[in-house]
N, C-alpha and C positions, 0 to 999 in steps of 0.2 A: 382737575379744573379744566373746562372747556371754553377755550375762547373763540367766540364767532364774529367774524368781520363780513359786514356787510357790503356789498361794492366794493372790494379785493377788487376786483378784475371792473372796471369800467366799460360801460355801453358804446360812449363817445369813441369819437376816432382820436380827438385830441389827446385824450388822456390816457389811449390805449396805445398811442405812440411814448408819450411820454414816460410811460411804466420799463421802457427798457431801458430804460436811464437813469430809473431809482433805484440810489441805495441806500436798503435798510438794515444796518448792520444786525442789531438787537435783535429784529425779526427772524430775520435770515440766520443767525445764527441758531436761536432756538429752531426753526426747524431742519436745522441740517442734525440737531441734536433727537430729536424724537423718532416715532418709530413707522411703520406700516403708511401707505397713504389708502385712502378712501374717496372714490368719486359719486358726486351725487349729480341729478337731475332732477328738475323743476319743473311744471307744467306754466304756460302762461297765464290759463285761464282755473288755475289755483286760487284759491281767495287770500290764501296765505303765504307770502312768498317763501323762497326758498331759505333766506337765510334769517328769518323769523322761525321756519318750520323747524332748523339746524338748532334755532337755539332757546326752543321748548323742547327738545330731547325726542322730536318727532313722537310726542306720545298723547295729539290731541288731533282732533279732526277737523278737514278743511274750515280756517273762518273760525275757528272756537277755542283758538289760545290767547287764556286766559289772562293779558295783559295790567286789563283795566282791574280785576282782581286784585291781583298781584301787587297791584301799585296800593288798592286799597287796605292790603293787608299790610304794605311797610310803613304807609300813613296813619296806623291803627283805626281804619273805619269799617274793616270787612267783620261783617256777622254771618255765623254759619246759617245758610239756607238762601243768602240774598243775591242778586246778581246784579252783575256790575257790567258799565261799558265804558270807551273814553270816547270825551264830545273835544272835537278838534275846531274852533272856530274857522270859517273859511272865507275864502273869495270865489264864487263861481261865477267862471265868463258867460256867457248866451250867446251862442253861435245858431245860425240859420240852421241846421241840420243836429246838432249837438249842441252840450253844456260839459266845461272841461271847467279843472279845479285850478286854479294857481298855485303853485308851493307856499304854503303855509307863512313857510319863514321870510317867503318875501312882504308877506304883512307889518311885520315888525310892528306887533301890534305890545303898547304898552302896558304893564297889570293896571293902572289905574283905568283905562280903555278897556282891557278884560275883565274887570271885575263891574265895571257898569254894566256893561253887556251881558252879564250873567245876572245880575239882579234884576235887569227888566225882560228876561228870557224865563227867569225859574218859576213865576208863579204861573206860566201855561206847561211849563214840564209837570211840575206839580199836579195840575189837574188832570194828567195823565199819568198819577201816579210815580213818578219818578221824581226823587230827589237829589240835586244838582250841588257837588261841592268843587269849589276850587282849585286848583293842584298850582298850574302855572299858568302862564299868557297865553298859551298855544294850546292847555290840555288842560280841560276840566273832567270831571268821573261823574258817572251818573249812574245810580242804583231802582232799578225798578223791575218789578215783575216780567214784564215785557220783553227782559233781553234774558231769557231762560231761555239756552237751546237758539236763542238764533243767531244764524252763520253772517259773519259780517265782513267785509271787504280791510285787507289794511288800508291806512292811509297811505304806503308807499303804493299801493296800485292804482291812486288818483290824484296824486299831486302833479300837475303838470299832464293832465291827462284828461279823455271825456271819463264822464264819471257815470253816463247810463250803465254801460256794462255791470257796473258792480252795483250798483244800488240793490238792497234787499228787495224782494219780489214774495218772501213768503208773508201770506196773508196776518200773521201775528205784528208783522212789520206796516201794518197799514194807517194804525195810528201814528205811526213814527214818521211817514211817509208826508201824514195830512201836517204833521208839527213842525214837519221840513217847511213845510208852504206856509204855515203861519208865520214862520218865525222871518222868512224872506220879507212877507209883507209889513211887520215890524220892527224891521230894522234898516228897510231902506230910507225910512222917517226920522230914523234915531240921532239925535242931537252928537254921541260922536260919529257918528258916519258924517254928519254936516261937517265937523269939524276935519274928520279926514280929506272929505271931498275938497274943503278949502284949500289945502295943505297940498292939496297934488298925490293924495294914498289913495291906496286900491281901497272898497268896501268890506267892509266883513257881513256879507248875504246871505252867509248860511254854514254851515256845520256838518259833517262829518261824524258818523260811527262808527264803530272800531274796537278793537280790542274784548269781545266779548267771548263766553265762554267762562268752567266755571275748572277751580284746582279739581287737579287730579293726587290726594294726600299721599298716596300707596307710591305713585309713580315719585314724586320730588322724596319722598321719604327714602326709593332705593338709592337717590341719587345722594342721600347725605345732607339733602339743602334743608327741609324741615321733615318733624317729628308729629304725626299724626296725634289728635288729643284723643281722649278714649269715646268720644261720638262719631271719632270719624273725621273729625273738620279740621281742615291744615291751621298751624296757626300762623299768627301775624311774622310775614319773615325779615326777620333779625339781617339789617347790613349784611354781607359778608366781608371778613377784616381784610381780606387781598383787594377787593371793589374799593371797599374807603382808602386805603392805602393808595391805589393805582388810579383811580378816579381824578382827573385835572380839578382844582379848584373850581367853581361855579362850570362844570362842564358835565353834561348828561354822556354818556356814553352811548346809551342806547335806550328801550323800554328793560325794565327789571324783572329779570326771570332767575328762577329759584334753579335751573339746569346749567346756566350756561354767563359768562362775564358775554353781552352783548353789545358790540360796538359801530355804531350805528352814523359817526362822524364823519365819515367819507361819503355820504348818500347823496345831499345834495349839491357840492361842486360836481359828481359825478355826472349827475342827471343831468345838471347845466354842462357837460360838458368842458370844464372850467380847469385846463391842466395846474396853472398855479396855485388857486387854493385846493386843489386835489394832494398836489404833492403837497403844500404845506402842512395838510391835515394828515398827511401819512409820517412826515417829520416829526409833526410833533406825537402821533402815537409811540412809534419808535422810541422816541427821546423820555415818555412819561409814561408807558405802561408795558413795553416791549425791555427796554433797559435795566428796571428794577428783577425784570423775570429772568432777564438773560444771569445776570447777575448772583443772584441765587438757586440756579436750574441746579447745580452741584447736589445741593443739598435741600433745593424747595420741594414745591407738589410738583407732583407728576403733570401734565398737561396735555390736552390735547388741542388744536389749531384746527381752525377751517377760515380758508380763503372763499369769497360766494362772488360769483356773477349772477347775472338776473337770475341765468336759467341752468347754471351748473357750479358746483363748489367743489372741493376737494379739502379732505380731511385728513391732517396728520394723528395719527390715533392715540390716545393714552399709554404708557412706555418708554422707555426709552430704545432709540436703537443700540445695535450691537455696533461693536468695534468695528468689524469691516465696514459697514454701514458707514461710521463715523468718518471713516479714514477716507474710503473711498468718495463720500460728498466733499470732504473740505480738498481732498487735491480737485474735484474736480470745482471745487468754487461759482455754484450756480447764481448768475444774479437776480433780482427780485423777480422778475420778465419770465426768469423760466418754472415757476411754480404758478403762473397763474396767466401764462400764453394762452392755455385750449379751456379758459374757462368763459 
């Protein structure tokens, strides 16, 4: 089992101060318990970041891990042959010189506000051929011809960011481009945008692609997660019973991937720079997904850890350690601070 933590190591100065002062017993323990470490490095101008790329198994190509898939396959909507991407509704600012995205979540946009907004949105996706289903408030899936093979930005490279850089540019992307622009002009008029705009809410102006790219059956197959059907096409993946187990009530952990438990909870105090609910959100990992594993590491799965900062992560590897290993980490009693200082 492979756990990937996103924002382990924080950007901010605030919360990168505050990390020498967290402690996370449960964590910390398990990794003084495992074995070998491994350091990775990230590009900035990657489309994929680094600990999205940690926890597809590094076994898809910049921008084409297959998220929106993935999601469609545990939703039972994915048919072998079809492609898939996740439509993120958004807020994009207009600056003189740039257009930057606002974080998503500071929308707190409600399902009956997402689900209007997708019904007066789907019948022009539609006529480009893509058909639009709902998942949640923040993340709808969209299937259509047009997102075969093309490489798409995550949303963590433009929340809180200008969003030229990443916009697709390959020519297959140019109706997707033009639907950007309608869908702006349609929904600055939209009866809930009136009603946001009364309210004192940011707008929802436009949308985000994401998550596109298609399985790779051979590759999750070596990993254990699913079992190739005899055409080839991975099937719909099954929960895993340690995810539902360790998974907070009404709490997403991360996007769903068939490699790796992805936890993805620390990102935005992160970004905000926000050491309070940074740490809160590292407490309660500890306390609901790090504790049940400490607990059973005796006799559970084996496990391997990756801490990620933007641009570098470190991986404790599947194994456990040896005795010396063991003895020698717990006299010397490292705290949170020192597994993820140079990350």
């Amino acid at each position: 089992m492979h756990i990937v933590i996103s924002h382990a190591a924080a950007p901010g100065p605030r919360c990168r101060a505050a990390s020498a002062n967290l402690n996370l017993p449960h964590l910390q323990a398990l990794l003084q318990r495992v074995a070998a470490q491994t350091l990775h490095a990230g590009r900035q101008e990657s489309l994929t970041p680094l600990a999205e790329h940690l926890a597809s198994d590094q076994a898809y190509a910049d921008g084409l891990v297959p998220w929106a898939a993935w999601l469609a396959q545990a939703n039972a909507l994915y048919e072998g042959g079809q492609h898939w991407a996740l439509i993120s509704p958004c807020h994009l600012q207009i600056h003189s010189d740039h257009v930057a995205m606002q974080d998503p979540e500071f929308l707190e946009l409600g399902e009956d506000e997402s689900r209007t907004l997708l019904a007066a949105m789907q019948p022009y996706f539609e006529e480009d051929g893509i058909a639009l289903h709902w998942h949640s408030a923040h993340t709808w899936l969209a299937q259509g011809p047009v997102f075969q093979q093309l490489a798409s930005a995550s949303l963590a490279r433009v929340r809180g960011q200008p969003t030229d850089p990443w916009i697709p540019r390959q020519s297959a992307a140019q109706s997707l481009r033009r639907l950007q622009n309608e869908m702006q002009m349609l929904l600055y008029t939209h009866a809930v945008n009136d009603a946001r705009s009364a309210r004192g809410q940011a707008l929802v102006n436009g949308f985000w692609i994401s998550g596109t790219g298609s399985p790779l059956p051979q590759s999750a197959a070596r990993h254990g997660a699913v079992t190739p059907l005899p055409g080839g096409e991975a099937p719909p993946i099954a929960p895993k019973p340690l995810q539902a187990l360790l998974a907070p009530k009404g709490t997403i952990l991360g996007p769903m991937s068939p490699h790796a438990l992805y936890i993805d909870t620390l990102s935005s105090s992160a970004l905000r720079d926000d050491p309070e609910a940074w740490i809160q959100a590292w407490q309660t990992l500890d306390a609901q997904v790090f504790a049940p594993l400490a607990a059973q590491q005796a006799s559970g799965p084996e496990i391997s850890i990756s801490l990620c900062g933007e641009q570098r992560a470190r991986s404790w590897v599947r194994g456990r350690a040896s005795l010396w290993q063991r003895i020698k980490q717990q006299l010397a009693a490292p705290g949170f601070h020192h597994f993820v200082q140079d990350l």
